[in-house]
VORO-859172 format. One record per residue (C-alpha): residue in one letter; chain; x, y, z. Coordinates in nm, 3 decimals, always signed. Example, Ala and Ser with C-alpha at 12.3 -4.5 7.8 and 13.67 -1.06 7.14 Angstrom:
+-----+-------+---------+---------+---------+
! res ! chain !       u !       v !       w !
+-----+-------+---------+---------+---------+
!   A !     A !  +1.230 !  -0.450 !  +0.780 !
!   S !     A !  +1.367 !  -0.106 !  +0.714 !
+-----+-------+---------+---------+---------+
This chain:
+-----+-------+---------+---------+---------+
! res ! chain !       u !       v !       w !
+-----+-------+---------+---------+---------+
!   X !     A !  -1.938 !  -0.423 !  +0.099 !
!   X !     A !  -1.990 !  -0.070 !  +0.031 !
!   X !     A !  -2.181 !  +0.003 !  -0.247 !
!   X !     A !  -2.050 !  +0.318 !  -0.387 !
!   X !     A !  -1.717 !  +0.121 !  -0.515 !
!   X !     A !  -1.922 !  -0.176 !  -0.580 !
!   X !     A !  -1.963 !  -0.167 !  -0.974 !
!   X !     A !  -1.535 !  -0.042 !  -1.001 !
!   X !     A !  -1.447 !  -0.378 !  -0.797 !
!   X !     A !  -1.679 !  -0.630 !  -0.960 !
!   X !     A !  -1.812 !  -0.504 !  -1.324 !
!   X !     A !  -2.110 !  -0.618 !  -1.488 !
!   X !     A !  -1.863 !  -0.856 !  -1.676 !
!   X !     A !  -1.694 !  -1.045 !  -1.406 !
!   X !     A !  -1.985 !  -1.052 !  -1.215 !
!   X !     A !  -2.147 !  -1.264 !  -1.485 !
!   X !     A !  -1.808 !  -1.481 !  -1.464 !
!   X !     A !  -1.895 !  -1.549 !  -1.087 !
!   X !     A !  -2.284 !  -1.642 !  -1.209 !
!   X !     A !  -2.117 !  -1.873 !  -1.428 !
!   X !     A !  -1.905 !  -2.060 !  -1.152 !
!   X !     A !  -2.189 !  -2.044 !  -0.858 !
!   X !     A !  -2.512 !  -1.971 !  -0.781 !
!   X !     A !  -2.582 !  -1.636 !  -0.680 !
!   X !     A !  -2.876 !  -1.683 !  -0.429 !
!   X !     A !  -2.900 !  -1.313 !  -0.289 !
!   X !     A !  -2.802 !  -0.957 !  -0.417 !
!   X !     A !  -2.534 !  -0.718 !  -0.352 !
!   X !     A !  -2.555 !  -0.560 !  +0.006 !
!   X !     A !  -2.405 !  -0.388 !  +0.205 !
!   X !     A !  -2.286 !  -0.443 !  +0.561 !
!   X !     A !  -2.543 !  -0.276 !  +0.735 !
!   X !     A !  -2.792 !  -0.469 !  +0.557 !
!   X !     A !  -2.630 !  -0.834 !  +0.625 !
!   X !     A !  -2.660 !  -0.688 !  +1.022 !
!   X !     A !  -3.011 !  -0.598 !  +1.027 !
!   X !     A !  -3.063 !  -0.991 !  +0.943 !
!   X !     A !  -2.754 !  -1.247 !  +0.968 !
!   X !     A !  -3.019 !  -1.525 !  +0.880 !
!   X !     A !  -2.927 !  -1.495 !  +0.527 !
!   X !     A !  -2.589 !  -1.607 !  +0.579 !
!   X !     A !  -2.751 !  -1.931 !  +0.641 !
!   X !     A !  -2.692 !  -2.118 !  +0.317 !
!   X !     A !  -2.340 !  -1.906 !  +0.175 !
!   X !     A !  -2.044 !  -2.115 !  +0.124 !
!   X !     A !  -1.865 !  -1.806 !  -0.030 !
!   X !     A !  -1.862 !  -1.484 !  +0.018 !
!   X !     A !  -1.788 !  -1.223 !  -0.212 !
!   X !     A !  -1.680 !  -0.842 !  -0.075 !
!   X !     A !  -1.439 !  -0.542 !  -0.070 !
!   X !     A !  -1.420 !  -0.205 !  +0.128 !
!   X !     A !  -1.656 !  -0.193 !  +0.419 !
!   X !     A !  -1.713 !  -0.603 !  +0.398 !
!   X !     A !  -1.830 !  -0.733 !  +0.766 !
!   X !     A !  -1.599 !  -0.846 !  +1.011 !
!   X !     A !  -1.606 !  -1.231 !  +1.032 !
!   X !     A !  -1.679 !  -1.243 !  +1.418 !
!   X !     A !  -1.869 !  -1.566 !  +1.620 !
!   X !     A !  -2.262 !  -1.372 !  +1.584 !
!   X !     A !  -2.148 !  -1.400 !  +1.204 !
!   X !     A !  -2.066 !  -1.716 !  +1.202 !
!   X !     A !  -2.315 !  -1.862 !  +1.394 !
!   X !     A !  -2.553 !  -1.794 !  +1.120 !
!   X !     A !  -2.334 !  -1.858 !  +0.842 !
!   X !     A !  -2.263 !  -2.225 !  +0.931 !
!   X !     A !  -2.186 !  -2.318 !  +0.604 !
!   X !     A !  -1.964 !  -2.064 !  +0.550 !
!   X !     A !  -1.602 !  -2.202 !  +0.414 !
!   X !     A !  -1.448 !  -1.947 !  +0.193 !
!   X !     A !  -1.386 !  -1.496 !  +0.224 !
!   X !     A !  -1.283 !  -1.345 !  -0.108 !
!   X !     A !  -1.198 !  -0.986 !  +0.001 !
!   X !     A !  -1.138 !  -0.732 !  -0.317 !
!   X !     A !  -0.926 !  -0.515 !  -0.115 !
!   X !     A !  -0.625 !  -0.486 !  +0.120 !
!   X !     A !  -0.592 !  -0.546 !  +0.484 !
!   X !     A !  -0.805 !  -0.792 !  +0.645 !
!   X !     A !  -0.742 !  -0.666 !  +1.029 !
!   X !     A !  -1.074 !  -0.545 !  +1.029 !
!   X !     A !  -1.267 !  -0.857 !  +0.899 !
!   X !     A !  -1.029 !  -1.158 !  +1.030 !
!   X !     A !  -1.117 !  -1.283 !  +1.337 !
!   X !     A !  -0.976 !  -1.583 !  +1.578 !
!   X !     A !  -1.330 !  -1.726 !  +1.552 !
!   X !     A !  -1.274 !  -1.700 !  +1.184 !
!   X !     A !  -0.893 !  -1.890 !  +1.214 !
!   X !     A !  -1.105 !  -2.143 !  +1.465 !
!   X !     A !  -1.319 !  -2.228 !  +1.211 !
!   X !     A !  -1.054 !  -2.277 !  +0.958 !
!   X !     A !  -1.236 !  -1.992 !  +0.709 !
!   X !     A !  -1.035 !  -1.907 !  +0.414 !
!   X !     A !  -0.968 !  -1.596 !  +0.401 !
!   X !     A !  -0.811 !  -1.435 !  +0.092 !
!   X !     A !  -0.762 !  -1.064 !  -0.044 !
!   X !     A !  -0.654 !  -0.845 !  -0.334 !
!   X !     A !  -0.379 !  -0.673 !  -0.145 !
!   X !     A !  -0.138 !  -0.785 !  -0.410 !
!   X !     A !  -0.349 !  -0.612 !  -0.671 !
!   X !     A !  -0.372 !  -0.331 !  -0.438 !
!   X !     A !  +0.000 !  -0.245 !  -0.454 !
!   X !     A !  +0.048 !  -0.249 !  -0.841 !
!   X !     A !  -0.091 !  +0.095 !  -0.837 !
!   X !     A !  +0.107 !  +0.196 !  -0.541 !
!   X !     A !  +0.423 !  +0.059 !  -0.697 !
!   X !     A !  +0.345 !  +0.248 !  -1.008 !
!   X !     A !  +0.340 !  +0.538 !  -0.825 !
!   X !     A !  +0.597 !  +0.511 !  -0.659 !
!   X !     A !  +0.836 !  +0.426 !  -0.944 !
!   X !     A !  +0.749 !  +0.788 !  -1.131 !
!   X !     A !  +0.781 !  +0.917 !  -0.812 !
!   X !     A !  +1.120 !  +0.780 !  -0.754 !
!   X !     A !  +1.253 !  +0.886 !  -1.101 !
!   X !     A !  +1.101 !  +1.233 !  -1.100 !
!   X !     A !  +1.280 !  +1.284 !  -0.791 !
!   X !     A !  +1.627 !  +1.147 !  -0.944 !
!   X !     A !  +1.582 !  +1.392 !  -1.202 !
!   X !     A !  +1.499 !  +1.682 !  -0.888 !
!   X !     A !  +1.198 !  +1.746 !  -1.112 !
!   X !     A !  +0.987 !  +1.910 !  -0.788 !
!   X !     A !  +1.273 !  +2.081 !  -0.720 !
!   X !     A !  +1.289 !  +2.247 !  -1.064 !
!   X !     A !  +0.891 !  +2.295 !  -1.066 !
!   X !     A !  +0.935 !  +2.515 !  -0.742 !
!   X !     A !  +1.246 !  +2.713 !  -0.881 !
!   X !     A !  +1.074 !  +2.832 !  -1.217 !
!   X !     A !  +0.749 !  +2.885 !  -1.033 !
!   X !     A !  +0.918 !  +3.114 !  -0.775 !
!   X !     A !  +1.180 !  +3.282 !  -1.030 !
!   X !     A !  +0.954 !  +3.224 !  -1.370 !
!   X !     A !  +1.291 !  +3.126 !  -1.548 !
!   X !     A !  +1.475 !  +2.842 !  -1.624 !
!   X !     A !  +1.775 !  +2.730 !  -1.479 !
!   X !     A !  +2.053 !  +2.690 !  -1.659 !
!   X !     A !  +2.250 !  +2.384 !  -1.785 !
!   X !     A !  +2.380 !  +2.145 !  -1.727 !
!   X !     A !  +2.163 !  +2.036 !  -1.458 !
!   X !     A !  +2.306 !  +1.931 !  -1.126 !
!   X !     A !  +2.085 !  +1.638 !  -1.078 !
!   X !     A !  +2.136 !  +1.238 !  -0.965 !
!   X !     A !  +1.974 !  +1.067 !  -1.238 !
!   X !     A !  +1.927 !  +0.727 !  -1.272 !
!   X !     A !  +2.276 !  +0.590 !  -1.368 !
!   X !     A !  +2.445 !  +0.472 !  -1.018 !
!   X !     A !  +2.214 !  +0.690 !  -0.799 !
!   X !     A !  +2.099 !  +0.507 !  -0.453 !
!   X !     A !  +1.731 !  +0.409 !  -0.395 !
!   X !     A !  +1.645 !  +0.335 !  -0.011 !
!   X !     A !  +1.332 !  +0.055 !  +0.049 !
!   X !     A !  +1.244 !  +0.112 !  +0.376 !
!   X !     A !  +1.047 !  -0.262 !  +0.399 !
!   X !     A !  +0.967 !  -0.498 !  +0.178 !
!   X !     A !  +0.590 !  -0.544 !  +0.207 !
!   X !     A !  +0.376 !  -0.656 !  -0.130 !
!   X !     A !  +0.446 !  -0.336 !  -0.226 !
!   X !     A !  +0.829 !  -0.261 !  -0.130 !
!   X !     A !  +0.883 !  -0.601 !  -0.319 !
!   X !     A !  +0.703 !  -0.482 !  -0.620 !
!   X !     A !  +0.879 !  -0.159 !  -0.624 !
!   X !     A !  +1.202 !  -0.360 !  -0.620 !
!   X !     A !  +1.078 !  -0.548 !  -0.911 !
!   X !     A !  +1.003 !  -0.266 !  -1.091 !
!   X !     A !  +1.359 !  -0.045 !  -1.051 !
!   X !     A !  +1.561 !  -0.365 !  -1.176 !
!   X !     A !  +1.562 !  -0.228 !  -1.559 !
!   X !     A !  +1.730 !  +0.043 !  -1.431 !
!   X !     A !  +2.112 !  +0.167 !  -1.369 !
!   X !     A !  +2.026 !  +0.242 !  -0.958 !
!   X !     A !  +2.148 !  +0.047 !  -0.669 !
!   X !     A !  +1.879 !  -0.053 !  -0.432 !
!   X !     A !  +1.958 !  -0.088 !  -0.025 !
!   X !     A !  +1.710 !  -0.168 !  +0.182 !
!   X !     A !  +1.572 !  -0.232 !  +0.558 !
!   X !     A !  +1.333 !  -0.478 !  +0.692 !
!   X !     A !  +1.436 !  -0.703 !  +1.018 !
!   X !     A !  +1.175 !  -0.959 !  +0.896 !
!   X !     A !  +1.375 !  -1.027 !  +0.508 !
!   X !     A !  +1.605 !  -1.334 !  +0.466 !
!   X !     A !  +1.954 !  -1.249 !  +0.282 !
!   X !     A !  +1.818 !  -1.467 !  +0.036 !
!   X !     A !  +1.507 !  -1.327 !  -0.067 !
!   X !     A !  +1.676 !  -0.997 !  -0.077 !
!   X !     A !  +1.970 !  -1.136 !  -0.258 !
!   X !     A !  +1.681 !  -1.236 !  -0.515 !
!   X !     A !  +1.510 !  -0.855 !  -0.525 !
!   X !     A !  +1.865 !  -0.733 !  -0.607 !
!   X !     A !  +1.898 !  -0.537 !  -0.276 !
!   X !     A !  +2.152 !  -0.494 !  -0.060 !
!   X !     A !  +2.077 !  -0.458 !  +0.299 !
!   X !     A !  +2.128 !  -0.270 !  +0.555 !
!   X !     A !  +2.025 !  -0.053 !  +0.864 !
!   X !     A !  +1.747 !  +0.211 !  +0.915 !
!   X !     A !  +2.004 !  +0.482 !  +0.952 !
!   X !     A !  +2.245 !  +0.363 !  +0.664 !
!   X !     A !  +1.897 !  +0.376 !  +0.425 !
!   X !     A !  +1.891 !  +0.763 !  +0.511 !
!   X !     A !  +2.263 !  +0.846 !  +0.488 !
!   X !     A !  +2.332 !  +0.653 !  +0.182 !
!   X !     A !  +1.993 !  +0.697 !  -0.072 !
!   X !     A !  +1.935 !  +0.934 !  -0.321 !
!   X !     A !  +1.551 !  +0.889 !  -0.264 !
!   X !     A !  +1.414 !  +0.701 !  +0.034 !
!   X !     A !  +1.079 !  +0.518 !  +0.000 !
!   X !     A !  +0.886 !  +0.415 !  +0.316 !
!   X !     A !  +0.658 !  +0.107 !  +0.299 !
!   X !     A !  +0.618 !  +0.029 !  +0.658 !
!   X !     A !  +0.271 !  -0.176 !  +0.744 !
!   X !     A !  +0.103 !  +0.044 !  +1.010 !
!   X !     A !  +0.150 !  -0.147 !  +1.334 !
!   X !     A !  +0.222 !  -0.089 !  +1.724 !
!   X !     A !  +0.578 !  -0.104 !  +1.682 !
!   X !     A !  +0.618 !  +0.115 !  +1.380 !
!   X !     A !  +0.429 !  +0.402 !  +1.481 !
!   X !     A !  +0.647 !  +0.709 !  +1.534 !
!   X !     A !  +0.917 !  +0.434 !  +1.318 !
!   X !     A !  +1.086 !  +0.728 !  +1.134 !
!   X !     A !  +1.170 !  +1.075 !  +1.296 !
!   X !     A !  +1.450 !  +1.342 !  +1.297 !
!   X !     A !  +1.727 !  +1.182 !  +1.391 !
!   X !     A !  +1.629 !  +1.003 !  +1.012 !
!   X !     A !  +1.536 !  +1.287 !  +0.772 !
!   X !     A !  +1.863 !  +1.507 !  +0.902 !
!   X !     A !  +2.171 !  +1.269 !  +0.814 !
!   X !     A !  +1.955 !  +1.254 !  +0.437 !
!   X !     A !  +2.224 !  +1.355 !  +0.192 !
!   X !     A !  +2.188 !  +1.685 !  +0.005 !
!   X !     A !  +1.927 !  +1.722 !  -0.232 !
!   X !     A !  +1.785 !  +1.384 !  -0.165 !
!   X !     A !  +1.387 !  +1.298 !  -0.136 !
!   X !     A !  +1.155 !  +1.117 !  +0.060 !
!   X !     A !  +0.833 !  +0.942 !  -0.056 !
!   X !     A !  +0.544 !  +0.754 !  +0.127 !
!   X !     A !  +0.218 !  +0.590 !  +0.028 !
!   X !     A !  +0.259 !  +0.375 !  +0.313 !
!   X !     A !  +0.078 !  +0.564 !  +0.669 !
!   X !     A !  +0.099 !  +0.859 !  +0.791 !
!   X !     A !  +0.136 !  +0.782 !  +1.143 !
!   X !     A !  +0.462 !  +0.576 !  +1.088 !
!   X !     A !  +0.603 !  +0.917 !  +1.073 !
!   X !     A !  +0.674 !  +1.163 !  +1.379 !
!   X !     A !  +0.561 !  +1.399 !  +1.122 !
!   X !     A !  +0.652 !  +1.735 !  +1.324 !
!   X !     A !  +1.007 !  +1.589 !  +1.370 !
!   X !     A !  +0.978 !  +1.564 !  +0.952 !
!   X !     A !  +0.835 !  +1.956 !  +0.929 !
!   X !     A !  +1.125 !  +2.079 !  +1.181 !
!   X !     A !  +1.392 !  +1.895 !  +0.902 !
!   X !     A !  +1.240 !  +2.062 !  +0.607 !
!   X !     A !  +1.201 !  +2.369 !  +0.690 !
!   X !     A !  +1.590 !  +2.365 !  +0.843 !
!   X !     A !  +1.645 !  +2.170 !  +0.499 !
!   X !     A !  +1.531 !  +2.339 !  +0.162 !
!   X !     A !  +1.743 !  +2.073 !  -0.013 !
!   X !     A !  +1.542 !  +1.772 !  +0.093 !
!   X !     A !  +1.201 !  +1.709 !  -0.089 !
!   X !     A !  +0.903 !  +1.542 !  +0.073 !
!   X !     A !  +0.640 !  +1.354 !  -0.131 !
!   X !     A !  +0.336 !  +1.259 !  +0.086 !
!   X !     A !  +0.047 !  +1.048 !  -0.078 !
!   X !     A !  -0.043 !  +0.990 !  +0.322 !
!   X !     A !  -0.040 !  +1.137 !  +0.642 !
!   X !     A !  -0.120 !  +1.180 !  +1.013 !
!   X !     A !  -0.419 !  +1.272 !  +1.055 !
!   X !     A !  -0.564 !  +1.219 !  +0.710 !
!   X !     A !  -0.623 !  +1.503 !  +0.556 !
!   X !     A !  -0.384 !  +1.724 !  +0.756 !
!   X !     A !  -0.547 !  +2.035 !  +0.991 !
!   X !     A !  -0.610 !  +2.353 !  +0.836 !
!   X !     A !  -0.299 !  +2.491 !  +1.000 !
!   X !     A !  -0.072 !  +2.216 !  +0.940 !
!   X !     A !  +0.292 !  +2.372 !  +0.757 !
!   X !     A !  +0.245 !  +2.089 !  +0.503 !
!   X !     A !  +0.023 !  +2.293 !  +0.311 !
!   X !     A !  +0.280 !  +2.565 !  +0.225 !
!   X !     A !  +0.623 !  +2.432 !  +0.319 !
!   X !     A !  +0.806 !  +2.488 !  -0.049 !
!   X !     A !  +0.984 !  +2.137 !  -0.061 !
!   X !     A !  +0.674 !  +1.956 !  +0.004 !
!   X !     A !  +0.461 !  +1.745 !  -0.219 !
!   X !     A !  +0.133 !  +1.681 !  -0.108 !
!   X !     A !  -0.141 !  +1.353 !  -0.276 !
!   X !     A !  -0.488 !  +1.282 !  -0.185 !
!   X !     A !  -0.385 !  +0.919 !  -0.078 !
!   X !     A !  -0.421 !  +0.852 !  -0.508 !
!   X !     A !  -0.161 !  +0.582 !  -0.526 !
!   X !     A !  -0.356 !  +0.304 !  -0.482 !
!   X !     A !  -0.684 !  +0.113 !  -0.665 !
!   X !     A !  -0.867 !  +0.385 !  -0.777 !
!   X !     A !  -1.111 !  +0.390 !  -1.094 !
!   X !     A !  -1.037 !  +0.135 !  -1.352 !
!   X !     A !  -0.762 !  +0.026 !  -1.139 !
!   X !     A !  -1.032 !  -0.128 !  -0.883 !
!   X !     A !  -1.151 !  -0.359 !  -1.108 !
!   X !     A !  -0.790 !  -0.588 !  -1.109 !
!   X !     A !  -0.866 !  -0.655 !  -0.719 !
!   X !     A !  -1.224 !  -0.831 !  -0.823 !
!   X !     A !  -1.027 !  -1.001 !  -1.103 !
!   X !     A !  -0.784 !  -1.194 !  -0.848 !
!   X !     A !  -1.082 !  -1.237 !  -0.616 !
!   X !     A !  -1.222 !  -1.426 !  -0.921 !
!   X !     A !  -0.906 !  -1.657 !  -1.034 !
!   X !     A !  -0.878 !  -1.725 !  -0.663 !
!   X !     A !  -1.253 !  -1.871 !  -0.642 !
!   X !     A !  -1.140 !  -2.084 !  -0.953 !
!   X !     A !  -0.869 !  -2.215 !  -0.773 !
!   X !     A !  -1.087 !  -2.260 !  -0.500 !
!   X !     A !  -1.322 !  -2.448 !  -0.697 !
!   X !     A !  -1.072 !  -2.730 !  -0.840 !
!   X !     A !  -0.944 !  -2.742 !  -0.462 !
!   X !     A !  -0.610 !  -2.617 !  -0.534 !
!   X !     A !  -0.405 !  -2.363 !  -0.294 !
!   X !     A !  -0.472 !  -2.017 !  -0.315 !
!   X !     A !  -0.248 !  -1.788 !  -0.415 !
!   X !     A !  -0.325 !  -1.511 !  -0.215 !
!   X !     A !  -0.470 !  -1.652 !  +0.079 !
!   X !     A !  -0.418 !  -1.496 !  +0.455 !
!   X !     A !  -0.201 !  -1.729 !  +0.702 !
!   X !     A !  -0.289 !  -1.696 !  +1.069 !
!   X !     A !  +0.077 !  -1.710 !  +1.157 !
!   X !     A !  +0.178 !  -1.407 !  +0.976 !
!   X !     A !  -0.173 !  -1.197 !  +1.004 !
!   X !     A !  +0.005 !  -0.963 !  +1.293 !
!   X !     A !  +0.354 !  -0.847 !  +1.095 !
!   X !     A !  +0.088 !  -0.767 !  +0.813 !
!   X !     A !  -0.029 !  -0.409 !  +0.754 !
+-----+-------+---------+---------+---------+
């Protein structure tokens, strides 16, 4: 994996918990290195590895034919599983769950903040250096209307998290059962109902083919007045000039971007200085401290692993393409 978040994913500490359980017969190295010579593959029944890990393709595994088991501290696996991998029945597991506790965090303060139209007062006293004056006209908590635009790991989460409070979830996803959302406390409905009805809209759209471009103008403009709009899912599932052409018709609407299309935006872009925009360096998830939960499950997976039970986190074939 890459080495530079190498010691935040797997600390001295839990590396010495995986010494314990195996035996550790080469050091920590990078892709690049593992390419130059594949022949030390040749004894691994696990591998260990996070951001920048190598992509499990047939030159891989022909020299890694005792390979049985990927533990990947990190999210999406599209660019390490392969069908040569599923062929060989490799298991392939990943942090992604860990991944979205952070994001879920996020996006719970972010959710709240925006109930209580806190960016919207930041802007006001900044531009009039005075406070408004009560009683504030804001949403709140009690009975406001939170939209979950698809319940991913971390749309689920997120659900999780807003139960303690006095807010009504709705929610779209084609892929949900009635049941399982019956069970997150969310009621469902359509793509266009999420906008028209929510207080605060939260998009957690996987990146795919089909939801590119998911979520445009004809979205953002029935939003109802005052309301908010949050992703830390991808940019690109955004028409995001279709977004700018809403906001700046729509002062009342805030916009709070951990991500977007392209990544940072260009120099020029109007998201730098459009007043009801809220701009993150893609912070929300696993960074710091936070890294070192995704070597964690990595770690109670290869115990599972070890005493041949199921694991819990482990990537099906049959759902790897609805996954982000």
């Amino acid at each position: 994996m890459n080495q530079a978040p190498f010691e935040l994913v797997y600390p001295e500490k839990l590396r010495k918990e995986i010494a314990e359980l195996s035996d550790i017969y080469r050091p920590p190295m990078t892709n690049q290195q593992i390419q130059q010579d594949l022949s030390v593959l040749d004894e691994v029944e696990v591998i260990f590895s996070g951001w920048g890990g190598p992509k499990l393709d047939q030159s891989l595994l022909d020299e890694a034919p005792n390979l049985k088991a990927f533990f990947y501290a990190a999210g999406s696996v599209k660019s390490i599983a392969t069908d040569a991998a599923w062929d060989r029945g490799i298991l392939i597991t990943n942090a992604v769950k860990a991944n979205a506790v952070p994001v879920a965090e996020f996006t719970l303060s972010q959710i709240l903040f925006c109930l209580k139209k806190g960016w919207t007062f930041t802007r006001s006293i900044r531009n009039t250096k005075q406070f408004p004056g009560k009683p504030f006209d804001i949403p709140g908590t009690f009975g406001s209307t939170v939209g979950i635009v698809s319940f991913s790991t971390v749309g689920k989460i997120v659900c999780e998290l807003l139960k303690p409070f006095d807010i009504k979830v709705i929610g779209y996803d084609p892929y949900i059962k009635d049941r399982e959302a019956e069970k997150l406390g969310v009621e469902l409905c359509s793509l266009d109902e999420v906008f028209k009805k929510s207080d605060v809209v939260s998009l957690h759209t996987p990146l795919l083919d089909e939801t590119i471009g998911m979520i445009g103008k004809e979205h953002f403009s029935q939003m109802l007045p005052n309301s908010s709009f949050i992703n830390t899912s991808r940019g690109a599932i955004v028409r995001e000039s279709e977004m700018i052409e809403v906001l700046q018709d729509r002062s009342d609407i805030t916009a709070v971007l951990d991500v977007t299309f392209p990544e940072p935006p260009n120099q020029d872009s109007p998201l730098y200085y459009l007043e009801n925009m809220v701009l993150t360096p893609h912070l929300a998830g696993s960074e710091g401290k936070e890294c070192e939960r995704m070597g964690y499950y990595m770690l109670e997976e290869f115990k599972r692993y070890l005493i041949g039970v199921p694991l819990q986190w482990q990537v099906k074939k049959e759902y790897f393409n609805i996954l982000a």
